[in-house]
N, C-alpha and C positions, 0 to 999 in steps of 0.2 A: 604053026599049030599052037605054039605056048599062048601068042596075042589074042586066040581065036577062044581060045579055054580060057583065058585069064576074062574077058570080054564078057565070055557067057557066066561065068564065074557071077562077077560085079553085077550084072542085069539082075540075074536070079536072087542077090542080095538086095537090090534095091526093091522090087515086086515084092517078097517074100515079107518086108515089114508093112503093118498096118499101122495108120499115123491118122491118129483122129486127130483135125487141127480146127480151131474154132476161125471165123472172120475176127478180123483185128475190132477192138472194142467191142466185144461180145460176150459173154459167160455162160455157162451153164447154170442152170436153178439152185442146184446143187451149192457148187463154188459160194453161190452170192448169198444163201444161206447160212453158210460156215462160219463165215469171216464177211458183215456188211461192210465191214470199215475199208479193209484192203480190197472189197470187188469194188466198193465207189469210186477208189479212188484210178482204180485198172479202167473202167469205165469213162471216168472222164476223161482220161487221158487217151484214148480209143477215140471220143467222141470228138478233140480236140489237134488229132489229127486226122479226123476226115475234116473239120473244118477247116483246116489248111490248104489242104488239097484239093 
């Protein structure tokens, strides 16, 4: 019974957060407006490993 509620427990913690995640090298409008310097540089570095791959 404890496994069965510890289980449901963990599930209901994982669903229950919402987790906006961008694709790798990607930014929102926002971000690359803030700060161009730090998005260029998150940017290429994104761009340069899909080059990899």
């Amino acid at each position: 019974m404890k496994k069965i509620f510890t289980t449901f427990l963990a599930a209901i913690l994982f669903l229950a957060c919402e987790i906006d995640r961008l694709p790798h090298g990607s930014m929102d409008s926002g971000t690359i407006v803030d700060d161009p310097d730090a998005a260029l540089e998150a940017l290429l570095n994104g761009t340069y490993a899909q080059l990899k791959a």
